[in-house]
N, C-alpha and C positions, 0 to 999 in steps of 0.2 A: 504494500500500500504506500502511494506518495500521503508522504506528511506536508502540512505547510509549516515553513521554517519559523514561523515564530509561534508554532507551538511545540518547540523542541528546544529542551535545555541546552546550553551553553556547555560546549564540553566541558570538561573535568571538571564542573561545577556542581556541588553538592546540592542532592535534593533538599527542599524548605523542608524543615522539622513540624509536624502536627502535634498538638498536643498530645501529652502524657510521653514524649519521647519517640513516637510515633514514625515509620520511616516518609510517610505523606503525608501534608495537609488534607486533611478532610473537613471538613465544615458540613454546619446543620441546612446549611444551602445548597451544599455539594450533595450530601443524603435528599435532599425533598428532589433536584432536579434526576436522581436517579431514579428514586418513586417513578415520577410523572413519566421517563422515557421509557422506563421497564414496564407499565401497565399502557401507555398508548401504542407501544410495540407489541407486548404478548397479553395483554389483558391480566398482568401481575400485580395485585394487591399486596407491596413490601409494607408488613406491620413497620410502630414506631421501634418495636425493638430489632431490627434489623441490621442496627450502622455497621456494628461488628461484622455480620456476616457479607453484607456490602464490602464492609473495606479490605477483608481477606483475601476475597474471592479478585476484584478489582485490582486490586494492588498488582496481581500479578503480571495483569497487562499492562498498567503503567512502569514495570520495569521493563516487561520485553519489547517497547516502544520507548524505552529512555525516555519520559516525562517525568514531570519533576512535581505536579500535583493534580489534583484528581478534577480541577478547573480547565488545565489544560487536556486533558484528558475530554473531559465533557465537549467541551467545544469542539472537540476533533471530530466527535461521534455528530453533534448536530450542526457542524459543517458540511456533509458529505453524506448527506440524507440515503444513498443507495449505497454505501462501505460497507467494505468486507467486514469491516470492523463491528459493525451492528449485529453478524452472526455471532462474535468473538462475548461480545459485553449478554447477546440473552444466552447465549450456552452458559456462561459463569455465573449466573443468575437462578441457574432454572435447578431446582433440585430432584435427584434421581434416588430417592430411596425405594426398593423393588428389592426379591427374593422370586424364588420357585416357590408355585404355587400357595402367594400370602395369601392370607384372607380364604384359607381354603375350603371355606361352604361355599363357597361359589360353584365349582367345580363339578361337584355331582350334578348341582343343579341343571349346565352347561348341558350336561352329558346325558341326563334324561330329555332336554329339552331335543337335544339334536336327534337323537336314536326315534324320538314320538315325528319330526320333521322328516325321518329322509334323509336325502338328497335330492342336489348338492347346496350344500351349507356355505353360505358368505359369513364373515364374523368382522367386525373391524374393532380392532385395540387402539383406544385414541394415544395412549400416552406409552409407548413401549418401554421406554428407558433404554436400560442396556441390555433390554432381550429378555430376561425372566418370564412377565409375564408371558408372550407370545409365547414361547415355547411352552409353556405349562399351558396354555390353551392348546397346542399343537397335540400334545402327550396326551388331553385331556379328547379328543378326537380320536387318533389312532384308537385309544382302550373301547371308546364308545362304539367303533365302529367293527373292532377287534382286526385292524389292519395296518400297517404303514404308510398305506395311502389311499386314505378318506374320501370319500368325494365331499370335498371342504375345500375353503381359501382363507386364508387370515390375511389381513389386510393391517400393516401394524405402522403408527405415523409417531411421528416426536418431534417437535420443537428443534429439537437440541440437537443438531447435526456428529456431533461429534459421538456418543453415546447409539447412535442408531449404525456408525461404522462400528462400534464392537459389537450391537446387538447383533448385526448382519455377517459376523464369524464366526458366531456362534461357539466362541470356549469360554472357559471358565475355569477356574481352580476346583480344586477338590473340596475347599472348604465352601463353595456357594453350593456345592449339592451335596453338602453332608448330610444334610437332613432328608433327603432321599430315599426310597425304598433300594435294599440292593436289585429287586425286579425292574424297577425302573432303571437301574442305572443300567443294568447290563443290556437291556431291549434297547434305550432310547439315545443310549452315547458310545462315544469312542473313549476309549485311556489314551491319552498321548504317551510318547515312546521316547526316549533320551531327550534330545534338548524339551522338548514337551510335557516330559515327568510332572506329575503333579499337576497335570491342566487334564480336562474333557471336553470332546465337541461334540455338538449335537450329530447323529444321524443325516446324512446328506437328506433321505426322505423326508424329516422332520423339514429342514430347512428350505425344502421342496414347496412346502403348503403355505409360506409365509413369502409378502412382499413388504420393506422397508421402505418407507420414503417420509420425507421433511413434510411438514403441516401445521402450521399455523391458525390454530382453530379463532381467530380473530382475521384471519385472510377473508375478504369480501367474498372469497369464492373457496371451494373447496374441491382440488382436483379427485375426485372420487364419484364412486356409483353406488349407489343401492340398488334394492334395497336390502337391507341385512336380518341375519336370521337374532346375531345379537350384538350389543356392542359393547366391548366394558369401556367405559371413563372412568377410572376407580384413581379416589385421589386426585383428581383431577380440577374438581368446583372448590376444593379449601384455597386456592390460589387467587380466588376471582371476586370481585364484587356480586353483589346479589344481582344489580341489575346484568351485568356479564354473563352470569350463570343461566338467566332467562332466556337472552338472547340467545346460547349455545344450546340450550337444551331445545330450541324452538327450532331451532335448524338441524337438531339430531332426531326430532320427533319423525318429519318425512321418508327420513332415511332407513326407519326400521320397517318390516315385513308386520302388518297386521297383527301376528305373534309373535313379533320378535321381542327379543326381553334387551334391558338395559340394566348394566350391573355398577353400581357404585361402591364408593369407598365406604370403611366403616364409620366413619366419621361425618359422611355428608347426608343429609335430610332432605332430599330433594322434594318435599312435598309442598314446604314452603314459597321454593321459588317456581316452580311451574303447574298448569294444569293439565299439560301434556302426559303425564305418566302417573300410573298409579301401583300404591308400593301392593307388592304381592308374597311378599318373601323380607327373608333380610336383605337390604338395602338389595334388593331385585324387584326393578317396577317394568312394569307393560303401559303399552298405548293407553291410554283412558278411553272410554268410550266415542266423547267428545272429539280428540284427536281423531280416533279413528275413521269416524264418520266425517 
């Protein structure tokens, strides 16, 4: 990326000190225009306790772009409205907490639902992270269907460009699937072998029934098809303002199949912000009537 030169320190010239000994200025001005770019960018509601994890996360780009404080820094980003750099600042933003198969009452649920449908089954995973969930939807197909290859597609999107290149490798260490059945590990992975030791990859089948790509569920448009059989966003609305979460879920309502189900996090209450779906299960709601018709 070309920088403009007056927003680049003076060689050998020490960055400004922030308070408490700080290696950047950060300022409560510097936190609020971060807020406002990160939620008009990805629809992210950064509580007020945040500065911290703002400045850890940020800091790091400010050293690998030698700036010298998080002002210049900003300005760079809304100088240059279409920058690489704007993939850079929501990736460091966005957080990816995920495991195999969390929240695992979902999963049967999944799995009776699809075996009563048929085929072939579309699914889409709004928020992938670095691959867990999909995969444990993938796993969660195969067993349903008692095969390797389903007649199914997972459709799995993320924000975060960088996190969907490791989702779409599909390894892992041995300690993400420790909690795993040994049935599961031995059907659904590979062992790596010498330099590999200690990592597993998915089953090329597995990785078969899943496509990867960037999405921005605040994007005016959303390059995808319905309709789907189900979709999780789990974890997904804690990030968002109420009115954010309406608008999303009103635009996820179309995209589902008559029965299709919608799977949230444990944490989110979707009944508040929409009248599109209604809960049917643990945090598993269907079209409402209303929607439907």
């Amino acid at each position: 990326m070309r920088m403009r030169n007056d927003l680049q320190p003076t060689p050998g010239a020490p960055a400004r000190q922030g308070a408490e000994g700080k290696e950047f200025l950060f300022t409560q001005s510097d936190f609020e225009r971060v807020r406002r770019l990160i939620y008009d960018r990805a629809g992210i509601a950064l509580g007020d306790g945040k500065q911290e994890m703002v400045y850890s996360r940020l800091s790091r780009r400010l050293r690998l772009l030698h700036l010298g404080t998080f002002e210049a820094y900003l300005r760079l980003l809304e100088a240059d409205a279409g920058g690489s750099e704007w993939e850079q600042f929501t990736n460091a933003l966005t957080t990816n907490l995920t495991s195999f198969f969390r929240e695992a009452h979902h999963f049967p649920v999944l799995a009776e639902h699809v075996k009563a449908q048929g085929g072939p089954i579309e699914i889409w995973c709004c928020a992938s992270s670095t691959g867990e969930e999909p995969y444990s939807l993938a796993i969660t197909l195969c067993e349903a269907f008692g095969t390797l290859t389903p007649p199914a597609r997972i459709l799995a999107t993320d924000i975060d460009t960088q996190v969907l290149a490791k989702a779409e490798s599909g390894v892992y260490s041995l300690e993400r699937v420790s909690d795993m059945s040994p049935e599961r590990l031995k059907r659904f992975f590979l062992r790596g072998k010498g330099p590999q030791a200690g990592y597993v990859r998915l089953r090329p089948e597995l990785r078969r029934l899943i496509s990867f790509k960037p999405l921005n569920l605040l994007d005016d448009r959303w390059a995808l098809k319905g309709p789907f059989d189900a979709v999780f966003c789990r974890n997904v609305m804690i990030y968002f303002d109420k009115p954010t979460q309406g608008q999303i879920l009103s635009r996820l309502a179309p995209l589902l199949k008559p029965s299709g189900l919608l799977f949230a996090g444990h944490s989110e209450n979707l009944s508040f912000v929409t009248r599109d779906f209604s809960l049917i299960g643990k945090t598993v709601y269907q079209l409402s009537q209303a929607a439907r018709s």
